[in-house]
C-alpha positions as CSV (number, residue, x, y, z in Angstrom):
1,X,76.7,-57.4,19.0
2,X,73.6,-59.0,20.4
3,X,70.4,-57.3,20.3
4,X,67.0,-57.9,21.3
5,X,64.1,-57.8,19.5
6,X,63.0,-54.8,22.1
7,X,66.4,-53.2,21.3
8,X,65.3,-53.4,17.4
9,X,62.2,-52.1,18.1
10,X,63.0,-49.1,20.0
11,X,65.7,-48.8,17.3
12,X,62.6,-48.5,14.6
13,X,60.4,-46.5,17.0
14,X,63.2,-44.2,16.7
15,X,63.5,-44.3,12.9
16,X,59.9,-43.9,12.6
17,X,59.5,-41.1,15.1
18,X,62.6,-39.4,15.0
19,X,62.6,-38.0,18.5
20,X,61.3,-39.8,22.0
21,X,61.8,-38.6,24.9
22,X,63.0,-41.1,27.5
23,X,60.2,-41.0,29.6
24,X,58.2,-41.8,27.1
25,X,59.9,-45.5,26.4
26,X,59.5,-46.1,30.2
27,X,58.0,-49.8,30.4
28,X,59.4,-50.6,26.7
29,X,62.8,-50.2,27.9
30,X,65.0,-49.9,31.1
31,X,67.4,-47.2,31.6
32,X,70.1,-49.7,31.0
33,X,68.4,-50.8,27.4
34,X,68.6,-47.2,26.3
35,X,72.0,-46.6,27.7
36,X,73.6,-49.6,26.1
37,X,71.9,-48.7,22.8
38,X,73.7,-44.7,23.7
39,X,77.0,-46.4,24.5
40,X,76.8,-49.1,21.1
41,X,76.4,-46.0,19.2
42,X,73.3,-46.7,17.6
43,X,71.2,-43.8,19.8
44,X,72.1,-40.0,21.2
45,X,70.3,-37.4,23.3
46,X,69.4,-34.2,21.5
47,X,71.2,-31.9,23.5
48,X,68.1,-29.1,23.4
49,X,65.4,-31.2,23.8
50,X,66.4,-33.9,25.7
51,X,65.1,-36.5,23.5
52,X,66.4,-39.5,22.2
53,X,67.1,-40.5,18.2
54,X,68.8,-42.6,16.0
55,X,72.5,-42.3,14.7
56,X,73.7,-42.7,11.6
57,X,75.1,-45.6,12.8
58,X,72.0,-46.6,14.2
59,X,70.2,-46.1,11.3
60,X,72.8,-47.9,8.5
61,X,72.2,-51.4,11.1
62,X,68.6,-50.9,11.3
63,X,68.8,-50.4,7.3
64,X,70.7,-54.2,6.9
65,X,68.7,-55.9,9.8
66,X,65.2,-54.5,7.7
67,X,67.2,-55.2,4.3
68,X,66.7,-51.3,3.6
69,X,63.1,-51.3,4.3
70,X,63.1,-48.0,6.5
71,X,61.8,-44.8,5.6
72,X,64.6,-42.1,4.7
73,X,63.3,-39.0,6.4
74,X,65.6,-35.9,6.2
75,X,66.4,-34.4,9.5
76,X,65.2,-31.2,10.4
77,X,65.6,-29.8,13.8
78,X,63.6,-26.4,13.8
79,X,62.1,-25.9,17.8
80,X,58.3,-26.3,16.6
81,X,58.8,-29.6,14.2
82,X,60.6,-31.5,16.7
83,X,58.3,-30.6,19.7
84,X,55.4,-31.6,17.1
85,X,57.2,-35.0,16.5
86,X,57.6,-35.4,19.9
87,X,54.2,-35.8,20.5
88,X,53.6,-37.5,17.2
89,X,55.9,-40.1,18.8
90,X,54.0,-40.5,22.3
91,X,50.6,-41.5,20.4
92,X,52.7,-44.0,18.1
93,X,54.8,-45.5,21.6
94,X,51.4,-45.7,23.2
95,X,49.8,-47.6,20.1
96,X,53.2,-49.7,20.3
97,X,52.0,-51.0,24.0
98,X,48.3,-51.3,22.6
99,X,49.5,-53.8,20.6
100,X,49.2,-51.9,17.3
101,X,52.2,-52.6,14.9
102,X,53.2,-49.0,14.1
103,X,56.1,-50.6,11.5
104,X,53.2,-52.1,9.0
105,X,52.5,-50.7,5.2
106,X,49.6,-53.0,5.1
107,X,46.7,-53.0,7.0
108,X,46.6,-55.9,9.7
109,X,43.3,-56.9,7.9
110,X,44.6,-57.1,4.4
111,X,47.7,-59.1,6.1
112,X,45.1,-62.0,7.9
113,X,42.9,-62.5,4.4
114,X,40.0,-60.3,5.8
């Protein structure tokens, strides 16, 4: 399996956020990407929401490509937490295309020498 460093990132967006909708990844990934990460697996569709998030599967490969340096969030999928990480996740996608790394523990000035 060959994947791209947009597929790993949408892969960690997805750790990270937990839910996205689709629309939400438009201009990050194509409808293709996403599918091919849905048919590999690694990504599935809430079936209430409509939004996407990371499998196990999808989560034990992000675990080895990171060396286990992800977050282990439990799960919870209550109607008002995942509509609230919902639009956590569209102010973390939109920093994403700002160029902000969203992944970081340390501050991008402590990571230059400021």
């Amino acid at each position: 399996m060959i994947l791209s460093q947009r597929d790993v990132d949408i892969l960690k967006l997805l750790c990270w956020c937990q839910f996205i909708q689709p629309r939400d990844l438009r201009g990050l990934a194509t409808e293709a990407e996403r599918k091919n990460l849905m048919g590999l697996g690694l990504v599935r569709r809430h079936e209430k929401s409509g939004a996407l998030l990371l499998t196990s599967k999808g989560q034990l490969l992000l675990e080895h490509l990171l060396d286990g340096a992800v977050p282990q969030i439990t799960r919870a999928y209550h109607s008002p937490l995942i509509e609230r990480r919902i639009r956590v996740s569209r102010l973390v996608v939109a920093a994403y295309h700002g160029g902000v790394d969203p992944f970081s523990k340390i501050p991008r000035w402590e990571r230059n020498g400021y």
